[in-house]
VEXLUM-138602 format. One record per residue (C-alpha): x, y, z. Coordinates in steps of 0.05 Angstrom, whole numbers, padded with zeros to 5 digits, always signed. Example, Ala and Ser with C-alpha at 12.3 -4.5 7.8 and 13.67 -1.06 7.14 Angstrom:
BEGIN
+00246-00090+00156 +00273-00021+00143 
***
This chain:
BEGIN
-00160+00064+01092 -00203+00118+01075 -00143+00174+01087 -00102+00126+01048 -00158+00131+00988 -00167+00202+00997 -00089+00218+00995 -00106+00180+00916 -00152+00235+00897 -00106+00290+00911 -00057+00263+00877 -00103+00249+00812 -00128+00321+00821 -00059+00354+00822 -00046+00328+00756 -00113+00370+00723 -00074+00429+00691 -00118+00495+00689 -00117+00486+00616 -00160+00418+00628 -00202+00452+00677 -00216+00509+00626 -00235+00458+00576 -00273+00421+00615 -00318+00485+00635 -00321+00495+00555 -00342+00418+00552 -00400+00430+00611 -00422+00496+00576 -00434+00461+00509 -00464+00410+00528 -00514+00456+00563 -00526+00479+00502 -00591+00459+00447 -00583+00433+00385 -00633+00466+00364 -00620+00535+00379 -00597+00569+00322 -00654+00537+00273 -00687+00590+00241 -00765+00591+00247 -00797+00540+00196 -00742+00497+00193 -00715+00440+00226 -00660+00403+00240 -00647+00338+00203 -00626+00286+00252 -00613+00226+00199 -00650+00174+00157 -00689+00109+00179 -00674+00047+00138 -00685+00043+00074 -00748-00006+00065 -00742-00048+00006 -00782-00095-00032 -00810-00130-00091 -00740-00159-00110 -00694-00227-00110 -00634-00217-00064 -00578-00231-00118 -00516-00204-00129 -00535-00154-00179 -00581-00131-00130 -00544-00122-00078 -00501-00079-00115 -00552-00032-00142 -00569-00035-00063 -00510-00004-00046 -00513+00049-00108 -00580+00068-00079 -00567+00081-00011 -00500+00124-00032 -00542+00161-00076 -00604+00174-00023 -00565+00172+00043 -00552+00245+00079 -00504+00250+00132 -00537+00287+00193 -00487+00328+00243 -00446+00283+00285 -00462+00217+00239 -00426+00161+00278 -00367+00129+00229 -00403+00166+00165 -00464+00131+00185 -00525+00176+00153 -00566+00131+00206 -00536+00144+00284 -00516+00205+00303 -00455+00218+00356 -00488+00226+00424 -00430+00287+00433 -00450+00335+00368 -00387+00383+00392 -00388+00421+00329 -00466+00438+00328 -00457+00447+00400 -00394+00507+00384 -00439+00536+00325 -00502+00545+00374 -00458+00580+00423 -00412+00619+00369 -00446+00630+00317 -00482+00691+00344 -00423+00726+00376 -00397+00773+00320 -00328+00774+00361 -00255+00758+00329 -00252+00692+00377 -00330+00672+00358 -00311+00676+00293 -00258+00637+00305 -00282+00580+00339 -00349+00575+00289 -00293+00558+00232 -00241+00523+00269 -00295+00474+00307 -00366+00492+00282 -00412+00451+00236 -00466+00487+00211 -00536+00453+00218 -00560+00396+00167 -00638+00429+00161 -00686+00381+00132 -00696+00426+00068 -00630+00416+00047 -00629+00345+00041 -00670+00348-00018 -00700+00285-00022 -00755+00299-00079 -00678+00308-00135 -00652+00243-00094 -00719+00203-00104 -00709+00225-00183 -00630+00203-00186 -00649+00136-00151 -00710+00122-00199 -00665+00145-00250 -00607+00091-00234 -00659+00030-00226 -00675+00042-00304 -00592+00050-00316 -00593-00018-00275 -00645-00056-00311 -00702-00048-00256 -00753-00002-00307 -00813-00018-00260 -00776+00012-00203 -00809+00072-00152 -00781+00099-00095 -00816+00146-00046 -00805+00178+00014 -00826+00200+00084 -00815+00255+00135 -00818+00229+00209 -00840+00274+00262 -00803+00275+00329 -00820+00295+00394 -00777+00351+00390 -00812+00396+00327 -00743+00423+00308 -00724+00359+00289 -00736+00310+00225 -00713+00246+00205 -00740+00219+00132 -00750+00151+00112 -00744+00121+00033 -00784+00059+00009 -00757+00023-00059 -00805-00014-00097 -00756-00053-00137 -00812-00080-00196 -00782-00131-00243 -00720-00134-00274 -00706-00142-00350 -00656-00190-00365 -00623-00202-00430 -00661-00257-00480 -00605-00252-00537 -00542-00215-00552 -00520-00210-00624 -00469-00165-00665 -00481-00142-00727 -00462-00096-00786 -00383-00109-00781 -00334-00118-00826 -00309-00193-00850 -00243-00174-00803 -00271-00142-00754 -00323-00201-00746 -00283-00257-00741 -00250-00229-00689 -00298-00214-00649 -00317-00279-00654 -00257-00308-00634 -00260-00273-00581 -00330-00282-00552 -00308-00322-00486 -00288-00253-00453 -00356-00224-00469 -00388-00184-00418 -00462-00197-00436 -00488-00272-00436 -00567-00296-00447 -00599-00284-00375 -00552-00231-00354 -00578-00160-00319 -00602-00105-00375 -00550-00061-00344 -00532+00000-00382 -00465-00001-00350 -00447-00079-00372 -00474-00061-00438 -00421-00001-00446 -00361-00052-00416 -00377-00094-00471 -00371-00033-00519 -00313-00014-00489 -00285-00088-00493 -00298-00088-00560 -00258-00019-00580 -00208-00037-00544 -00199-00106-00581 -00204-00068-00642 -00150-00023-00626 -00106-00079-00598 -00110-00104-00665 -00089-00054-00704 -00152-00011-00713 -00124+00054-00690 -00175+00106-00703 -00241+00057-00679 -00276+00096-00633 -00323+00074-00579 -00377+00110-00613 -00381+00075-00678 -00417+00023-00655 -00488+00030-00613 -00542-00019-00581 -00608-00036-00607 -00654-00074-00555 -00724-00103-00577 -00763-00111-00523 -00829-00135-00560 -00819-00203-00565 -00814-00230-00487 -00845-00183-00430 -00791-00171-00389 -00732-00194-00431 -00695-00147-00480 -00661-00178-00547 -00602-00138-00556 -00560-00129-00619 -00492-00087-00622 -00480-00057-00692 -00431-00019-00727 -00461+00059-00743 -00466+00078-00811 -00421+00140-00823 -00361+00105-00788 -00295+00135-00830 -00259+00083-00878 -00195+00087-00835 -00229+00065-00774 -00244+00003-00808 -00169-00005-00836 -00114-00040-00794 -00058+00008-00790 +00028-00014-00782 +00072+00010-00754 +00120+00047-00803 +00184+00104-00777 +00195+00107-00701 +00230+00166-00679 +00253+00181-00609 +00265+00252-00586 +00313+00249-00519 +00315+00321-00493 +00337+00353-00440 +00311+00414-00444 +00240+00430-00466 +00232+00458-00537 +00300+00437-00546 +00315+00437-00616 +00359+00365-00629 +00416+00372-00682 +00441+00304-00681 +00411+00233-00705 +00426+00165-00713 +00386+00120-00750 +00374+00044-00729 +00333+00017-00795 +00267+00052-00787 +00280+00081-00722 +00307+00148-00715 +00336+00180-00647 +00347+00243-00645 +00392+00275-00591 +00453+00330-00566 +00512+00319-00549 +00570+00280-00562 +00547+00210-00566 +00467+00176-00553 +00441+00194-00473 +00412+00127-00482 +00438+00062-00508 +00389+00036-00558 +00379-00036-00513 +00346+00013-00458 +00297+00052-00508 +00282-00023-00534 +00271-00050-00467 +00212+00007-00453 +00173+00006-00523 +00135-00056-00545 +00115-00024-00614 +00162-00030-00673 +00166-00017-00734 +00126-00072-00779 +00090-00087-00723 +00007-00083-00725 -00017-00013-00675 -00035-00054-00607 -00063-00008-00548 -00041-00047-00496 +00027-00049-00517 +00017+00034-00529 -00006+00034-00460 +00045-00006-00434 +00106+00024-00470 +00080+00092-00441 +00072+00075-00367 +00143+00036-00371 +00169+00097-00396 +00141+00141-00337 +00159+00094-00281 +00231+00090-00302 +00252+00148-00267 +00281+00181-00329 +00235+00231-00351 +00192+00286-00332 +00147+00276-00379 +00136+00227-00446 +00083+00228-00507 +00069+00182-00558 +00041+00213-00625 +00019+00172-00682 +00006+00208-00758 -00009+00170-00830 +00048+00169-00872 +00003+00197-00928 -00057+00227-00946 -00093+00172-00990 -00148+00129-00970 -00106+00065-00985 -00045+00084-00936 -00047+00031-00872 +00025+00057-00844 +00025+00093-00784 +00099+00132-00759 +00113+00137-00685 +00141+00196-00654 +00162+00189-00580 +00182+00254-00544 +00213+00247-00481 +00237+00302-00437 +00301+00282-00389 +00296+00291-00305 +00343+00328-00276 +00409+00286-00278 +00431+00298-00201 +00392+00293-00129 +00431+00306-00072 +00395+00304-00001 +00411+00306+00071 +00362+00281+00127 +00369+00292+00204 +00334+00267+00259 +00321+00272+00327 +00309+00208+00362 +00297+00171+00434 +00293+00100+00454 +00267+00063+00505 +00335+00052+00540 +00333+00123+00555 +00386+00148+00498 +00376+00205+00455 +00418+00235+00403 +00416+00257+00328 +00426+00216+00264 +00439+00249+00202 +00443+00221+00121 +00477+00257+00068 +00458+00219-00004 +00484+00226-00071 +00441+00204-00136 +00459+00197-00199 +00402+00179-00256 +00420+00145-00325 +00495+00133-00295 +00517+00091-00356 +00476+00109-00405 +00432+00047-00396 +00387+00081-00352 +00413+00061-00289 +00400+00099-00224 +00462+00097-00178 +00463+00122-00104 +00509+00137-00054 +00497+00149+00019 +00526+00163+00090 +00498+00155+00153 +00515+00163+00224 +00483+00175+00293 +00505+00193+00363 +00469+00171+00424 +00492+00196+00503 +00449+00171+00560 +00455+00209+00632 +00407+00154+00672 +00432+00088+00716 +00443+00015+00707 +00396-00034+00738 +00445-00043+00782 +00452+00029+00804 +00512+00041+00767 +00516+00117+00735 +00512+00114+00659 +00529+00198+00654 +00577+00199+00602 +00561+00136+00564 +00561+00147+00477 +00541+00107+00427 +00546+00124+00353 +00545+00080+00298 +00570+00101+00219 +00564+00076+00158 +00568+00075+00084 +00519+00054+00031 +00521+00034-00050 +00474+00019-00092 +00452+00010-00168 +00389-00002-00202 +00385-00028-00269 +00317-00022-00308 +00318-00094-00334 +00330-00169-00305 +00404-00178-00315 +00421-00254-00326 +00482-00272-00357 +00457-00333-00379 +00406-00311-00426 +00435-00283-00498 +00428-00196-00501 +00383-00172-00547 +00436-00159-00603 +00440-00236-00608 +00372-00262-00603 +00350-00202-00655 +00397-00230-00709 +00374-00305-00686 +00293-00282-00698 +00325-00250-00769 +00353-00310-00797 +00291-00353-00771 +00249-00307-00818 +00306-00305-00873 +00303-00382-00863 +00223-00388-00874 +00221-00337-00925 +00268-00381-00962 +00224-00441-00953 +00160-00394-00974 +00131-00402-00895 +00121-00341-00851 +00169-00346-00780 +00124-00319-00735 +00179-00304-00669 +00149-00308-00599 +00127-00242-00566 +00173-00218-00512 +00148-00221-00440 +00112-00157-00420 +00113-00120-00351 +00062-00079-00310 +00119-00034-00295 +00204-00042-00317 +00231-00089-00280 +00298-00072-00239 +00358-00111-00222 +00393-00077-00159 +00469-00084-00132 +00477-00061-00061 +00536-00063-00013 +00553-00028+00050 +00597-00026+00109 +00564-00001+00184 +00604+00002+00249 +00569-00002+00313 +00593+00025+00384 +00562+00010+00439 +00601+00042+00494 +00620+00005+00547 +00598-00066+00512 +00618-00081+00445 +00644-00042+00370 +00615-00085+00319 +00626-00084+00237 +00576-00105+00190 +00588-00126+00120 +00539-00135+00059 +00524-00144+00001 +00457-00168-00047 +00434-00177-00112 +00359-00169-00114 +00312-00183-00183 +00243-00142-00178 +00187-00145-00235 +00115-00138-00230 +00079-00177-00290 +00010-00142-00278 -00025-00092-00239 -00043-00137-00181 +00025-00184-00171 +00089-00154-00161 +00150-00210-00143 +00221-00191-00105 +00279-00244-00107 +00347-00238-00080 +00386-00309-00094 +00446-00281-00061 +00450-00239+00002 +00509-00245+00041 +00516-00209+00111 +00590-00224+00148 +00577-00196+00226 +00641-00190+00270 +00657-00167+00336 +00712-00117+00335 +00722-00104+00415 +00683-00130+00467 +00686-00115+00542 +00680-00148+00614 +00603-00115+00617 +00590-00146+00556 +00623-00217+00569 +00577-00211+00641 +00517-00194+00601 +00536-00264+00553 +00535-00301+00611 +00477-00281+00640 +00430-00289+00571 +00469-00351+00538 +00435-00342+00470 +00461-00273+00461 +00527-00317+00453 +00501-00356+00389 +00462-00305+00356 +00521-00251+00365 +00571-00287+00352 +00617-00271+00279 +00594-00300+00230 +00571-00302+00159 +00492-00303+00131 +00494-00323+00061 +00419-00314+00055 +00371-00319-00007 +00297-00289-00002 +00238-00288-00039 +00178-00239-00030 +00108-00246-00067 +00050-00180-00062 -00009-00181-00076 -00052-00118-00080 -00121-00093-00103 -00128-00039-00156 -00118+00025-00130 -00201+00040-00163 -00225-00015-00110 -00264+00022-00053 -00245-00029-00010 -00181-00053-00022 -00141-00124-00003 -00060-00127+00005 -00026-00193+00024 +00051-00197+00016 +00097-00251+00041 +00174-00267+00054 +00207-00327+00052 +00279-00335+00058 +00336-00375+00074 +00411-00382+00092 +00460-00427+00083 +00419-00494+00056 +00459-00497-00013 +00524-00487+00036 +00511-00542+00076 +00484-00588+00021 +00556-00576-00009 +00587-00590+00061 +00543-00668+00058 +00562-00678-00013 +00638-00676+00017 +00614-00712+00070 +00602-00671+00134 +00540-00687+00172 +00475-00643+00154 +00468-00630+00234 +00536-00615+00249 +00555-00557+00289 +00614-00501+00277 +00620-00507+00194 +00651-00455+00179 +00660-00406+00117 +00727-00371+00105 +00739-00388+00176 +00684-00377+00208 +00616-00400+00223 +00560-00393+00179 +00476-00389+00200 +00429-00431+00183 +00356-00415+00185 +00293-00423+00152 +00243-00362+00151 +00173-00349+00128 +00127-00284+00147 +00061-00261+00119 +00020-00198+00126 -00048-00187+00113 -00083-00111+00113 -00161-00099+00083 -00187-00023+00080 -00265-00017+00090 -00290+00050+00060 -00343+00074+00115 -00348+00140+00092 -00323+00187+00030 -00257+00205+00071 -00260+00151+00129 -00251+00081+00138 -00232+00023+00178 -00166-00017+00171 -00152-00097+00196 -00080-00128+00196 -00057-00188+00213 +00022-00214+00217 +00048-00279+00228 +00119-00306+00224 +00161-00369+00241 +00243-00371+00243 +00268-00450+00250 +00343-00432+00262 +00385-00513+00243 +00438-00552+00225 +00505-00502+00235 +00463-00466+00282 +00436-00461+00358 +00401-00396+00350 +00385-00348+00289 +00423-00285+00279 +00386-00226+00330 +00379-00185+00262 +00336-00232+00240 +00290-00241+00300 +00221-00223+00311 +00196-00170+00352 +00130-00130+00364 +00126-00060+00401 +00139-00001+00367 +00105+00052+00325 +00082+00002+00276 +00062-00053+00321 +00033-00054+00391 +00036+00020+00402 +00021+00016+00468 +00082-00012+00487 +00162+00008+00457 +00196-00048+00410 +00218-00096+00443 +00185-00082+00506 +00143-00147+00506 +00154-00222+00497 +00174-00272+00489 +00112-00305+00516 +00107-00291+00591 +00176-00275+00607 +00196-00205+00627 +00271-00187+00629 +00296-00169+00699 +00348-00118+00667 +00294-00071+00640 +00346-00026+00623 +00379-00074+00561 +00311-00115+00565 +00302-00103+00483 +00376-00151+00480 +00318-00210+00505 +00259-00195+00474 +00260-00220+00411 +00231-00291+00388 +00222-00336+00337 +00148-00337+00331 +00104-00270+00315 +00031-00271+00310 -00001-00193+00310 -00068-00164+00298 -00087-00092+00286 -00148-00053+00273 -00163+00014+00269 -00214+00070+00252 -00184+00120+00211 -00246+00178+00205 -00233+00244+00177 -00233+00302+00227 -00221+00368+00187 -00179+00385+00117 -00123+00340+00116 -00124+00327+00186 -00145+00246+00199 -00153+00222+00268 -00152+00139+00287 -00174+00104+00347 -00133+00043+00339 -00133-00034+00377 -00065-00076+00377 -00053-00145+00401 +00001-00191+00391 +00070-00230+00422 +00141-00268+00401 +00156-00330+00428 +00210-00377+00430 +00209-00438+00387 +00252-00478+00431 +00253-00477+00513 +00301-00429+00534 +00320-00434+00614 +00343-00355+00605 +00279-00336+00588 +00219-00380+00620 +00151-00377+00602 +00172-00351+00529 +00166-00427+00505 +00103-00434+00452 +00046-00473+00463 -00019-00468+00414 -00063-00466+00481 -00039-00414+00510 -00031-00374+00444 -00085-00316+00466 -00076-00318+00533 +00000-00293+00534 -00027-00234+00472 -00010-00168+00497 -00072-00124+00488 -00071-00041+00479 -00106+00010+00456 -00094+00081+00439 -00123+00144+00390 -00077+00190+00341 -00072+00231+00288 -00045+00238+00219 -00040+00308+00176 -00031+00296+00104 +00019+00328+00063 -00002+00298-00006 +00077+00259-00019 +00074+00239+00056 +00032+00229+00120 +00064+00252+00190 +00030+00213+00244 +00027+00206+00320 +00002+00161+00365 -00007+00154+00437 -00026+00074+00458 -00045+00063+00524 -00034-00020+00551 -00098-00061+00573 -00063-00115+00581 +00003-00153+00585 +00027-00234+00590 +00066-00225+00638 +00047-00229+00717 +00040-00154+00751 +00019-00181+00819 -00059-00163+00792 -00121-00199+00777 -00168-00192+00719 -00161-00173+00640 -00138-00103+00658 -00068-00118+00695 -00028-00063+00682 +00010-00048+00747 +00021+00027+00735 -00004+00071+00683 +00049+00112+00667 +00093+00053+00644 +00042+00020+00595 +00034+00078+00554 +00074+00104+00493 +00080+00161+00447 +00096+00151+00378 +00122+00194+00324 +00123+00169+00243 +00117+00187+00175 +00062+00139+00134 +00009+00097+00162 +00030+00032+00200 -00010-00019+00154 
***
């Protein structure tokens, strides 16, 4: 036994390259060296901050949040601080350790390693904690807290090169408001701030905050200007408080300043639009056509632009009161269109007296480049042991038909050749794969529905509604059009793809959709495609490929030809991209072939019955709902911590046995367990015997996934991550081809593959490369071992992953 255990140490020592040996003298050599070396005489080095110690305050939520302000503002990250903790330190310091030992040597390579991996010392008079102690005091006042004190400590250690310091807040009372009043407006401008008072900011009791008491300024300028007060500024109004009459409470009154300008007072319309579509900048435009009061000017032989798109962005119009929500809005519609480079609104009195009240609207916007052509290639490997390349060429054309629609043309292919063996020893040398295809697409910047009138028609409708009234001596007040975050789209899509897989199957895959997309505020965003249809036929099959059928019977179902007339819907929700710690929850639901087979019962076919068939053949039915969850926790200025979650059901009925393997769950893969390949797990506790095609059977109808992961900053744009992943498929039904991959609530944790793994992500600004490298703890399925840990080997439960963008 002991030769056989010693035999196990030469073979783990045979795999220590001199390049880890090196390093690992570096490591011993470092580690042998003081922190406090290099610390000049008088100084020392500043090893973090104790907790702050507060008191003389009511845990609230206002509190808490000047809490947090406060120990931002006083907190000073020492070397090493563990996850951007100003508190614990790293017990490994590496880059103190490298400046200790380099920063003396004067040599190229010194010099070197001091910037590549040094950290210069934090030193106790740089933390500054006499400016920090004035900030904080500062911010109590800001925050209502005028009483408030903070002081501070320096704590020896037994080491007299080092320093830790410790703050105490005395938080003293806070003023709260006892009355908030406005005063000194116009009539107007009065009433509607009265009208308006249930989105006030301030109420009697509330925090005297200077920065609620500016949101409520601001709340109020921008109702102004949202009501046609274009040139109210958010300086001509200012707080008086009185805070004579209750100790501790502060009557506050918002008035109007005396020397505000006569037009900021007047409500200003909206008189002459003109739009400016050029091409070029500075371009000088020698043709116009005039719409009314709106102008476009423009080259070239006819409009770039129909009018309906130039309507569609801008929600001002002539006649119309100034709003600066809908100026906001038209502007960001404008820029997230795609269109244009660049776009600017400029708004100028029609005259120079002190009764005008019109306003004219000039809109400049500068065309994008009318063409994109790209090509992509990759290199790429699988788990099967293929490799090959895949290459897209793509076409784009922006503002195809003049309506600002985006068309796009692409071809794909790739080519895969595998020299390894079957599972049954067979030689594979020679085997190709390559699949093709050919892609169509156009988006339209508006919801298409032929069943609403176009805007021609219900413009001359709202006309004769006001001709009507005007008649009758009443004012026809239409109802505002819907507004969007951003323009919505209406996409068509189609393509063709042909699949080889040598020495099993050629495969063709039709499709088509029609997908709605519009996102109604900053938070929401909504994707609905009533009609995807998907038509999946086997062009030539083989004897391999009939043995493999027979061998995992479902691959015979969810194979087979057949159409998916699907319709899906998709909610998102997501935090504002200002929230330090933001939320994003979207989910899919979708389904295929329910209003087929409720046609097929009307005509009196059973709901259950098997082998219905569209244009002669069978159709799937299924029923399929998933939902993701991801929250970001900011732990430092450039670092945080990320938690996902991802559960899904598929309930495959009716016409069918089995859903389509497209639409299958999986987990594995660089944006999923990335300690194991996709499809490499599940379902349940099964484990394919054919390892070599074992991502054919691993697929379920069940998902449930969790992820977290630290994601610190290590240097620049260089991010590393230290990452946990957990998760399974399972079967909804019992399969006999694939025991133990049946669901059961019980055993739900139990058959959760477990792994963990670090990485690294550079980024580029537009994109983030990444790589990670998971390593398994544990798997559902029996190794022969004991325990938690039951990895059988190493070497197979590890995996390297290559990406562009973050998983979650």
């Amino acid at each position: 036994m002991r030769r056989k255990n010693n035999h196990r140490w030469l073979n783990v020592v045979s795999y220590i390259s001199p390049i880890g040996l090196l390093g690992l003298v570096v490591l011993m050599n470092l580690t042998g060296c003081s922190t406090t070396s290099a610390i000049p005489d008088g100084e020392q080095l500043y090893t973090g901050m104790e907790s702050t110690r507060y008191s003389s305050y009511q845990r609230n939520k206002h509190f808490i949040a000047v809490q947090e302000e406060l120990d931002v503002i006083l907190a000073t990250l020492p070397n090493a601080a563990l996850l951007g903790s100003p508190h614990i330190r790293s017990p490994f310091p590496v880059g103190l350790w490298v400046w200790n030992a380099f920063s003396p040597d004067t040599t190229r390579f010194g010099r070197w390693m001091v910037k590549a991996f040094g950290s210069a010392p934090v030193l106790m008079s740089s933390t500054t904690p006499d400016l920090r102690v004035t900030v904080g005091e500062n911010l109590l006042k800001k925050r209502g807290y005028f009483d408030g004190k903070i002081s501070y400590e320096r704590i020896a250690q037994r080491n007299p090169k080092k320093g830790r310091l410790r703050y105490a807040v005395d938080m003293g009372h806070l003023w709260t408001l006892d009355s908030v009043r406005y005063a000194s407006f116009p009539p107007a401008a009065d009433s509607l701030i009265t009208a308006h008072l249930d989105e006030a900011v301030l109420h009697k009791g509330d925090p005297f905050d200077v920065s609620t008491l500016e949101q409520e300024r601001k709340r109020i300028t921008e109702l102004f200007r949202s009501n046609g007060y274009y040139y109210y500024q958010n300086s001509d109004a200012s707080y008086l408080a009185d805070t004579t009459l209750v100790h501790g409470e502060a009557a506050v009154r918002l008035q109007m300043a005396d020397s505000v300008s006569p037009r900021a007072l007047r409500k200003w319309t909206i008189g002459t639009v003109t739009v400016n579509l050029q091409r070029e900048f500075m371009e000088k435009l020698e043709k116009q056509r005039r719409f009314r009061d709106v102008i476009v000017n423009y080259n070239g032989s006819h409009m770039p632009l129909r009018m309906r798109t130039i309507a569609n962005d801008l929600k001002m119009w002539p006649g119309t009161l100034y709003n600066y929500k809908l100026h906001e809005q038209s502007q960001r519609q404008l820029g997230s269109s795609g269109l244009y480079t660049s776009t600017n609104f400029t708004f100028t009195p029609r005259d120079t007296t002190d009764t005008c009240h019109i306003l004219d609207m000039k809109v400049d916007c500068l065309f994008d480049k009318p063409y994109d052509f790209y090509v992509e290639a990759y290199g790429k490997g699988k788990t099967s042991g293929r490799y090959g390349p895949e290459g897209i060429i793509g076409f784009t054309k922006r503002n195809a038909f003049r309506g600002g629609e985006r068309l796009n043309l692409r071809v794909h292919g790739a080519y895969e050749w595998s020299s390894n063996d079957d599972d049954d020893g067979r030689s594979r040398l020679g085997i190709n794969n390559y699949e093709y295809g050919v892609e169509a697409s156009l988006q339209i910047p508006r919801l298409v529905n032929p069943f609403v009138a176009p805007p021609r028609k219900r413009w001359m409708k709202i006309q004769r509604k006001v001709e009507e009234a005007a008649e009758k001596g009443l004012v026809y007040r239409p109802k505002p059009p819907r507004t969007y975050y951003a323009t919505p789209s209406t996409t068509l899509k189609a393509s063709v793809d042909v699949l080889n897989r040598a020495k099993y199957f050629k495969r063709h895959v039709v499709s088509g959709e029609l997908t709605y997309q519009w996102q109604p505020n900053e938070r929401n965003s909504y994707s609905f495609s009533p009609l995807s249809l998907t038509y999946e036929y086997m062009h030539k099959v083989t004897d391999r490929y009939l043995e493999l059928v027979d061998s995992v019977p479902y691959l015979e179902v969810s194979m087979a030809d057949q159409f998916i007339p699907k319709m899906l819907f998709q909610y998102t929700f997501m935090s504002p991209v200002r929230y330090r710690n933001p939320v994003k929850i979207w989910t899919t639901v979708s389904e295929a072939s329910n209003v087929l087979s409720a046609a097929y019962a009307l005509s009196g076919r059973h709901w259950s019955e098997k082998d219905k068939q569209l244009f002669k053949n069978p159709f799937a039915q299924f029923l399929k709902a998933e939902a993701n969850l991801t929250k970001v926790w900011t732990v430092a200025e450039k670092s945080s911590v990320a938690a996902h979650v991802n559960a899904g059901t598929l309930w495959a009925y009716g016409n069918s046995r089995f859903a389509p393997y497209t639409e299958q769950f999986y987990v594995g893969g660089a944006n999923s367990i990335r300690a194991f390949n996709a499809r490499q797990i599940g379902p349940g506790r099964y484990r394919s015997t054919q390892r070599r095609r074992s991502y054919v059977e691993q697929t379920g109808d069940i998902k449930f996934q969790m992820n977290l992961e630290y994601r610190p900053r290590l240097m620049g744009s260089l991010y590393g991550a230290v990452f946990l992943d957990a998760g399974n498929v399972w079967t909804m039904h019992y399969d006999e081809g694939r025991p133990g991959g049946y669901f059961k609530m019980k055993n739900l944790f139990k058959e959760m593959a477990l792994g963990t793994g670090v990485g690294l992500r550079y980024d580029l600004g537009y994109f983030m490369l990444r790589v990670d490298w998971g390593v398994g703890l544990h798997v559902p399925y029996d190794t022969g071992k004991n325990g938690f840990y039951n990895i059988s080997s190493f070497k197979e439960a590890q995996a390297l992953h290559l990406a562009i963008g973050l998983p979650f």
